[in-house]
C-alpha positions in Angstrom: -46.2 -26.2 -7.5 -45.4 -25.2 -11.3 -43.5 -28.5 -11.5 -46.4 -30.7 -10.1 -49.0 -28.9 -12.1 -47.2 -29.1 -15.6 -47.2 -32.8 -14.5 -50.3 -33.1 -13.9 -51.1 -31.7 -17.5 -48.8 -33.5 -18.9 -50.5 -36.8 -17.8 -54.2 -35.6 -18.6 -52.5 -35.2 -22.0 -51.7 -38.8 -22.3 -54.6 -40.3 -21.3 -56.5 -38.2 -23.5 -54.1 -39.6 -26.4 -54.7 -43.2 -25.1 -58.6 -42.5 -26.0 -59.8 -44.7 -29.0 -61.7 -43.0 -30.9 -64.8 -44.8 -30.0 -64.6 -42.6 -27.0 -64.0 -39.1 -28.5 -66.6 -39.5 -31.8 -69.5 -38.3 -29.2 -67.9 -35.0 -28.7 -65.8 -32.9 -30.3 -61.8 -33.8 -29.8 -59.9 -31.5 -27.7 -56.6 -32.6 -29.2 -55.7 -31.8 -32.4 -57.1 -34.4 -34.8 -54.0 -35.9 -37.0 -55.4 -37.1 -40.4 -53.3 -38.7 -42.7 -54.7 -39.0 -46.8 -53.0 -41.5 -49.2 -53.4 -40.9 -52.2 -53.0 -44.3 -53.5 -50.8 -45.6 -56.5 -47.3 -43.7 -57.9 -44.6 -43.8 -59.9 -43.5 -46.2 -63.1 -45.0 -49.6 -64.0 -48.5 -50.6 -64.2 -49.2 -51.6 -61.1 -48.4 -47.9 -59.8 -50.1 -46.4 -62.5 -53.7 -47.7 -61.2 -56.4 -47.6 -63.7 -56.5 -46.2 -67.0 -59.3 -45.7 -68.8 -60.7 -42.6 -70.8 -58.1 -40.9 -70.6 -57.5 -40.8 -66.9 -54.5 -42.0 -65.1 -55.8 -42.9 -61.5 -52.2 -42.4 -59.6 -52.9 -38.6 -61.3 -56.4 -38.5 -60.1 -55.8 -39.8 -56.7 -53.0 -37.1 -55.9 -55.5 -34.1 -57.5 -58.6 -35.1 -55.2 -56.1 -35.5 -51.8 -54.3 -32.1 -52.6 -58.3 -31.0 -53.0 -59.4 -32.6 -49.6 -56.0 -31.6 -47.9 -57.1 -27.8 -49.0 -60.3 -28.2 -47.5 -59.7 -29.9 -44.4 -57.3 -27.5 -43.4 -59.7 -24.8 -43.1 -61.3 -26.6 -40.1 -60.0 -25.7 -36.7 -57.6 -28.1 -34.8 -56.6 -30.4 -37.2 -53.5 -31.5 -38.7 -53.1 -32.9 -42.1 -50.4 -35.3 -43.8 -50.1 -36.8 -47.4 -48.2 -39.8 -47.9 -46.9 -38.8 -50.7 -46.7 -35.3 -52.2 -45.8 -36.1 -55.9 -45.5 -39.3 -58.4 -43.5 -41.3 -56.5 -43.2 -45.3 -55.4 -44.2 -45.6 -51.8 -44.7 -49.2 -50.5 -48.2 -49.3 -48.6 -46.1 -50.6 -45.4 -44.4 -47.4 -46.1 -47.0 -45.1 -45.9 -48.7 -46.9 -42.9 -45.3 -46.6 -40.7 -45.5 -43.1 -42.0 -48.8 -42.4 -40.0 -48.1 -44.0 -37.1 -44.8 -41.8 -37.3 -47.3 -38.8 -37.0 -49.9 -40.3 -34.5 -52.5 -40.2 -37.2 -56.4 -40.7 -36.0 -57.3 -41.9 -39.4 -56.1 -43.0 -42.8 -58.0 -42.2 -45.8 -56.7 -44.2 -48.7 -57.9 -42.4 -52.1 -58.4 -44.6 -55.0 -61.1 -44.8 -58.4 -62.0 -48.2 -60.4 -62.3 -50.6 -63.1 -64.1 -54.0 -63.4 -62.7 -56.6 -65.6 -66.4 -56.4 -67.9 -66.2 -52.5 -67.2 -69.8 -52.9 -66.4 -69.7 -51.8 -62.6 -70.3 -48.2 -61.9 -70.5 -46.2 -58.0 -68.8 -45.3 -55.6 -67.4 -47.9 -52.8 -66.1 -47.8 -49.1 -63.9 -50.7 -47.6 -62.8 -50.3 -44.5 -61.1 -53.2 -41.9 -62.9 -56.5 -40.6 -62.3 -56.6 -37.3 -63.8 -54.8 -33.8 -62.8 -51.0 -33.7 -61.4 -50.5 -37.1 -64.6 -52.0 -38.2 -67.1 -50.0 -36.0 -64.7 -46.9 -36.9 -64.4 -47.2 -40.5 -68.6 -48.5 -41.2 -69.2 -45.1 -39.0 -67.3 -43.0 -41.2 -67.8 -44.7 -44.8 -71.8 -44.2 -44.4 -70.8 -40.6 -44.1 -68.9 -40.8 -46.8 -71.2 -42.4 -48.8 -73.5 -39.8 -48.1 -71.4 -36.7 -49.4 -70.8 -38.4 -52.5 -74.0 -39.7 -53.2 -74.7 -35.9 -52.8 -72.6 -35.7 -55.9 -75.0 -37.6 -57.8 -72.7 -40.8 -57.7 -74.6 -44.3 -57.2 -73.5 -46.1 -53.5 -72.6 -49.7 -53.6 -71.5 -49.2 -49.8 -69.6 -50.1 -47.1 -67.9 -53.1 -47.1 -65.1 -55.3 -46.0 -63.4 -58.3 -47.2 -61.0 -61.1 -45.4 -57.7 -62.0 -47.0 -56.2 -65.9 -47.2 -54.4 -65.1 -44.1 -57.1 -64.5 -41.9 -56.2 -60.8 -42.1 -57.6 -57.5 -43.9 -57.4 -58.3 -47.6 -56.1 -54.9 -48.3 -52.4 -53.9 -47.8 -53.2 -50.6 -46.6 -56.0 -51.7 -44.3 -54.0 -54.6 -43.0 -50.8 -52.5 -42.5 -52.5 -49.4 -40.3 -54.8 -51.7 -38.6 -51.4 -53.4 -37.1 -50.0 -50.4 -36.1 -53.6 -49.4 -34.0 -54.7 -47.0 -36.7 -58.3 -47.4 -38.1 -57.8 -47.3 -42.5 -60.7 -46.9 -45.1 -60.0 -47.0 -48.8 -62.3 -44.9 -50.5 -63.1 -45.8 -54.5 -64.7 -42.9 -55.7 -65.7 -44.0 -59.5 -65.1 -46.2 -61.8 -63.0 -44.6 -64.8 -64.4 -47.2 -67.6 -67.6 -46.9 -67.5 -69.9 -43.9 -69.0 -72.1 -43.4 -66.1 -69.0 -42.1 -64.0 -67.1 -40.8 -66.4 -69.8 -37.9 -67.4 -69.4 -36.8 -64.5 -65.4 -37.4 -64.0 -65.4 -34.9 -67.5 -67.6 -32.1 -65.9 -65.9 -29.2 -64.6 -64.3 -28.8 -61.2 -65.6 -32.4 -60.5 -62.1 -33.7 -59.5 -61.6 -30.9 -56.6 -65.4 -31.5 -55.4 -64.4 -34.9 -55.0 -61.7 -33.8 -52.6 -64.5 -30.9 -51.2 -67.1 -33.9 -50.6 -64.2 -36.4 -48.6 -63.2 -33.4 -46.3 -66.7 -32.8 -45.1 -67.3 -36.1 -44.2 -64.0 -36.1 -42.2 -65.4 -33.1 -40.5 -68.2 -34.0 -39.7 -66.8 -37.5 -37.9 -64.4 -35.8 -36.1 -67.2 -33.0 -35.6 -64.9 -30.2 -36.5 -65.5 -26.6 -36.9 -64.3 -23.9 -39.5 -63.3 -20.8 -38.7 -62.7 -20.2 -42.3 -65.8 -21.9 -43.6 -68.1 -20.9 -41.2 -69.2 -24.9 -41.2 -69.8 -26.2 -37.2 -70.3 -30.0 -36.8 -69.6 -29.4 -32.9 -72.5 -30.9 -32.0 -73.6 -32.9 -35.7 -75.3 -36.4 -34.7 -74.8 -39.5 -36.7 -75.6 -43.2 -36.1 -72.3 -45.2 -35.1 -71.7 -48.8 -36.2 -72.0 -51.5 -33.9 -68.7 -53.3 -32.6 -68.9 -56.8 -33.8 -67.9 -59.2 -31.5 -65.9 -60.9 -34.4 -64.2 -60.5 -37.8 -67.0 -59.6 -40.1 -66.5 -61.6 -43.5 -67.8 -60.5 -46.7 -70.2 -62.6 -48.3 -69.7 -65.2 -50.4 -72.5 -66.3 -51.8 -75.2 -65.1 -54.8 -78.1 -63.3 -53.6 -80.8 -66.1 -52.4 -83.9 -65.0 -54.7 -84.0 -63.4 -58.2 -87.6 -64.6 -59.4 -89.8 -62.6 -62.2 -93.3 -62.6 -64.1 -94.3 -60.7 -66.7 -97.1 -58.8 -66.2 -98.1 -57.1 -69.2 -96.9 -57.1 -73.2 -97.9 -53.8 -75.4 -97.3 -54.9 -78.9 -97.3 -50.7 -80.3 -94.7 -49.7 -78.4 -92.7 -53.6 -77.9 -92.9 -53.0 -74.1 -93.0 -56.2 -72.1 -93.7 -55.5 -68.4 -91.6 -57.5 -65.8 -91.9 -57.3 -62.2 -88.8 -58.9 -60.1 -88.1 -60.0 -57.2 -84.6 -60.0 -55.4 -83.2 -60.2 -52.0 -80.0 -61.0 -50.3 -79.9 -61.7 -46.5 -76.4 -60.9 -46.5 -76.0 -57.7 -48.5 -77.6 -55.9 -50.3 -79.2 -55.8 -53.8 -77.7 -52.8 -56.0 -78.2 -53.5 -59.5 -79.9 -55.8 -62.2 -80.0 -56.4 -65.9 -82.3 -58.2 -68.5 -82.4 -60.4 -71.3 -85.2 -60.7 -74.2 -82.9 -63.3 -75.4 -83.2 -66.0 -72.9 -79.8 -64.8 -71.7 -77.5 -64.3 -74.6 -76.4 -60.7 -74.2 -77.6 -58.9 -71.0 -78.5 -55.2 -71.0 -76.2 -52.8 -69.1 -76.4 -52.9 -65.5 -79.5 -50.9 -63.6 -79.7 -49.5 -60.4 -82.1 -51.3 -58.1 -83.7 -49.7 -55.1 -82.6 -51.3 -52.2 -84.7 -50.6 -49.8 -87.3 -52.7 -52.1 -87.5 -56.5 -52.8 -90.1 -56.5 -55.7 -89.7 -53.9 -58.4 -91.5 -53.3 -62.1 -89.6 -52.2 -65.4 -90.1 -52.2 -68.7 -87.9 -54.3 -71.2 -87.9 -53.5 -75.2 -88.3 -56.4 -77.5 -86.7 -55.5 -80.5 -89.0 -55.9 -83.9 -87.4 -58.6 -84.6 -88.0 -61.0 -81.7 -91.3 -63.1 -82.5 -91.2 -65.0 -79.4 -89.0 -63.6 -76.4 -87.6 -65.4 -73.8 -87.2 -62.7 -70.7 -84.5 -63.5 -67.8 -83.0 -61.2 -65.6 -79.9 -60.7 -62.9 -79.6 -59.9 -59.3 -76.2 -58.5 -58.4 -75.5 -57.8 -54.8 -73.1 -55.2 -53.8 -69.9 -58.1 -53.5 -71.2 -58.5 -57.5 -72.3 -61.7 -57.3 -75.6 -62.6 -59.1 -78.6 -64.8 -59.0 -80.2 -65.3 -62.3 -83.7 -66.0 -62.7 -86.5 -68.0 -63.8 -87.1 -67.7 -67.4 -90.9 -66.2 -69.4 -91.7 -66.7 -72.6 -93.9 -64.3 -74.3 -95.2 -63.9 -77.9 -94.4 -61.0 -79.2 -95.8 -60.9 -82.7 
């Protein structure tokens, strides 16, 4: 009777392993949830050394915030967690995906921060796989991500995802744990060459609230509970991504419509006015910028409300302008722009 009985949990054991966790994100998981962070980067040679800027090393940065989110997670009941690496060394990203699927993770979290070419991009960023589960999976848990950071007082250019030349996940570390059945989001906290970010990269004990803000949102996917923290996301409810019924590709194109008037010049204070409109069927609009110069130098990017298509601002025209020539920018959140119509005003 012992015998058959230990069977019998035995095999209730494995089916509950065979779950995707599609089927255990309603509830909270009666087998220990394995989580596996990656803190991304390591070792000698640019490439490993991520970005620099401002005097932060993002292979540093990357290992600071998982240690911080390893620390945190760990005070929630029934979970297990794993670093790929534990110090500044090279580990190849097919590496550290055979590593979790050596420990039956539920989830890799790939750390990361970022640079732009024009260091003009600021915000935080989720990418996550293209394709059915992985997909649904990673949106699910990337808008909660989003959320916790935002909480931060970091700007959200979203959740996205992006198709390589092959067909596959463009990412390595995406594309490697998606082939091994484990659902992969990368998450790009800040940008380290840009002031908006960086304020707040230099402010104190931002590094390890970083690490505070990723562990909650873990939590509160995998709806854990702390014994430690006193924290209960047992029975937290959160809106779960559709499946798509194909590979999702990113888009491609510049947002459709970027059109503006000016409504109004004030020649005291050199304020012209301008109400935009911009819209994107495929993602969404997330910043602009303007010129008084019909274009030759842009101002620095601006965050646009996305939830609106039409939007007023003010733009200065310097003393020196007699007659301005006012265009703006669209930029959705795959940085592509539309530019607009062009309005001459006299200024004098």
């Amino acid at each position: 009777m012992k015998r058959v009985l230990a069977c019998f949990i035995a095999f209730i054991m494995a089916a509950c392993m065979s779950l995707e966790m599609s089927d255990i994100t309603g509830f909270a998981a009666s087998k220990p949830t394995v989580v596996v962070i990656d803190p991304g980067h390591g070792g000698t040679g640019d490439r490993n050394l991520g970005a620099i800027y401002n005097g932060f090393v993002e292979k540093d940065l990357t290992l600071q915030v998982a240690n911080a989110m390893k620390t945190e997670l760990e005070k929630y009941d029934n979970v297990t967690v794993y670093l790929t690496r534990t110090k500044d060394a090279v580990n190849s990203l097919e590496d550290r995906a055979k590593f979790a699927q050596s420990v039956n993770a539920d989830f890799v979290f790939s750390i990361h921060f970022n640079a732009s070419s024009e260091h003009d991009f600021y915000g935080s960023e989720v990418w996550t796989s293209a394709f059915g589960n992985f997909y649904q999976k990673g949106q699910t848990f990337g808008l909660l991500e989003s959320a916790e950071l935002a909480e931060l007082g970091l700007y959200q250019k979203g959740v996205k995802s992006k198709i390589g030349s092959t067909g596959k996940d463009y990412y390595g570390i995406i594309r490697h744990c998606v082939s091994r059945g484990i659902p992969c989001d990368i998450i790009e906290h800040c940008y380290l060459d840009h002031a908006y970010d960086v304020q707040y990269l230099k402010g104190q004990d931002f590094i390890n609230s970083l690490g505070v803000a990723d562990a909650t949102a873990v939590a509160k996917y995998f709806k854990l509970k702390s014994s430690v923290n006193g924290n209960d996301f047992s029975n937290l409810t959160y809106n779960t991504v559709s499946k798509p019924s194909k590979r999702v590709h990113q888009d491609i194109t510049d947002p459709e419509v970027c059109d503006i008037k000016v409504l109004a010049f004030d020649s005291e204070s050199r304020n012209a006015l301008v109400e935009m409109s911009a819209y994107d069927s495929q993602s969404p609009v997330i910043y602009f910028s303007y010129s008084y110069d019909g274009g030759k130098t842009f101002s620095t990017l601006q965050m646009w409300d996305s939830s609106k298509k039409t939007q007023s601002f003010n733009v200065k025209i310097p003393t020196s302008s007699r007659l301005s020539n006012i265009v703006c920018r669209a930029y959705n959140n795959y940085e592509l722009y539309k530019q607009s119509n062009e309005v001459a005003i006299e200024t004098r």
